[in-house]
C-alpha positions, 0 to 999 in steps of 0.5 A: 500500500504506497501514499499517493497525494490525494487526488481531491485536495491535491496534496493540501490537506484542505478542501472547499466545502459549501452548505446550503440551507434554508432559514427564516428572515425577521419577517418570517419567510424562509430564504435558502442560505449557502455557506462556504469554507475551507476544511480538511479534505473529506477523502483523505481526512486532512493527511494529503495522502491517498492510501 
């Protein structure tokens, strides 16, 4: 079993994640809400590596 860098983050460790949800403004409606950041990779749990 040889590391190869991970093929998702490219070595980084990190990723952009985005999540999208719906919320409710002070004038109660509800409006979809997308948040973005940057996480340690999904696929290879921060370590860059792919095993």
């Amino acid at each position: 079993m040889s590391d190869e860098t991970c093929p998702a983050c490219g070595g980084t460790g990190l990723t952009e994640h985005e999540q999208h949800t719906v919320e409710t403004d002070e004038n109660g409606r509800q409006k979809p809400v997308v948040r973005r950041w940057t996480g340690a990779c999904g696929t290879c749990s921060g370590t860059g590596q792919s095993h």
